[in-house]
Phi, psi and omega in degrees: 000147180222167180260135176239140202236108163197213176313325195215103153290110171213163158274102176294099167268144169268315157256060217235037165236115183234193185322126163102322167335307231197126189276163160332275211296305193305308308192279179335313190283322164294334167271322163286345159290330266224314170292314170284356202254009166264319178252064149065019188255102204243018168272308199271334179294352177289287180285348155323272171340281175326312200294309183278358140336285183332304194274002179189071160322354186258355193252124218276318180327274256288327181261010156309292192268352168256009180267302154335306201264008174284301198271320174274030173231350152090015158284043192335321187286301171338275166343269176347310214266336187271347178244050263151284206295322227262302169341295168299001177218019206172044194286032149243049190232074213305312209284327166297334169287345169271314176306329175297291175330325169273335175310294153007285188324280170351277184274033133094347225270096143273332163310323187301303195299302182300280203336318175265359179282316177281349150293302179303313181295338212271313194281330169211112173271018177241038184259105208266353147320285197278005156293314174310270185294345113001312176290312196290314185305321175270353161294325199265335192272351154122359212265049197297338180310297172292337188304303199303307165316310183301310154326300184310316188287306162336281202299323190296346176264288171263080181309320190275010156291094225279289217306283176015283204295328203263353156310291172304311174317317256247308184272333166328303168307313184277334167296338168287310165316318185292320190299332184287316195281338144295000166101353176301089179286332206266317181294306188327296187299327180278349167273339156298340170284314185320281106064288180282337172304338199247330202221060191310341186243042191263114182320295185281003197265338163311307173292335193288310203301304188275040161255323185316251145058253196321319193305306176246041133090034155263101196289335195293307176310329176274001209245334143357289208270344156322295183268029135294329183299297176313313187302311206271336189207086181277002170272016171298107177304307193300320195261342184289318143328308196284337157246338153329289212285329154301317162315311172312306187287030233199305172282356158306000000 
């Protein structure tokens, strides 16, 4: 089975038939759904699918994968309702509880989504795809701590993963701003450097660090990470301000 990674993460099996499963014919029908759902024809990979629906109401793929193509047709309820079943004829059937799980993801549902994200890892924990969105599900719900573990577990499976790494970064970042707006300067910076480590030319985790910087009044250090900042993106109006006005106070 492999995870496929954009707007809509679900899982296609490709393979999930074995002796006795699945008849001939139903199988026959999924593998040409199968052709069409590679060249982008995702009406007849549909009705592929359905057909083997037909000849086998038990085989949890066939509403696996019309449920995946449901969803790259932005038919969620659909989608849902096809991995609902596969589930119901397959309750350890991790890749269908992740596929739900994104569907979720997807119309905003994130409690629903983590829920299904804690099935899927719970049936494989070494799936570092749904530790990812799972992280993304706490992110979005304002929870950066789990978020940040879940990234964190992620890498410890796939280290070499960029989305992963740039998820984590992503949040690192925004947890420093809750330490800045809470007046933690010393937190703040340190989660924006965690921020660059994982991400060097990530532009704002630059700028944040040196408003810490400035904050607690080490300037030489902010006006550093401004024009580091500058290097990577030099039409920024905001840091360019932003290191002018340190250079002014500087120059006192």
């Amino acid at each position: 089975m492999k995870k496929l990674i954009g707007l809509l993460i679900m899982v296609l099996m490709l393979s999930d038939y074995v002796s006795g499963q699945a008849t001939l014919d139903a199988v026959a029908y999924i593998e040409r759904g199968l052709v069409y759902y590679r060249n982008n024809d995702f009406d007849r990979a549909i009705e592929n699918f359905t057909q083997a629906i037909r000849i086998d109401p038990n085989f949890a793929a066939a509403y696996n994968n019309r449920g995946f193509t449901y969803g790259i047709k932005r038919d969620y309820d659909r989608a849902i309702a096809d991995f609902d079943q596969a589930i119901r004829l397959n309750s350890n059937y991790a890749d269908a509880y992740y596929n739900r799980g994104d569907t979720y993801f997807i119309k905003g549902d994130y409690d629903r989504a983590i829920a299904d994200f804690n099935q899927s890892i719970r049936l494989d924990p070494n799936d570092d795809v749904s530790y990812n969105k799972r992280g993304m599900s706490f992110f979005h719900k304002g929870d950066y701590n789990r978020a940040i573990a879940d990234y964190e577990a992620a890498l410890r499976i796939n280290p070499n993963n960029p989305n992963v790494r740039g998820n984590l970064a992503f949040v690192f970042n925004n947890r420093g701003v809750d330490y800045f707006n809470k007046g933690d300067n010393d937190r703040a910076i340190a989660d924006y450097t965690q921020a660059l480590s994982l991400n060097p030319n990530f532009t704002s985790a630059y700028n944040n660090r040196g408003i810490s910087y400035y904050n607690k009044g080490d300037i030489n250090r902010a006006i550093a990470d401004f024009e580091a900042a500058l290097q990577i993106n030099p039409n920024d109006a905001e840091v360019r301000g932003n290191l002018e006005f340190a250079r002014q106070q500087r120059g006192r």
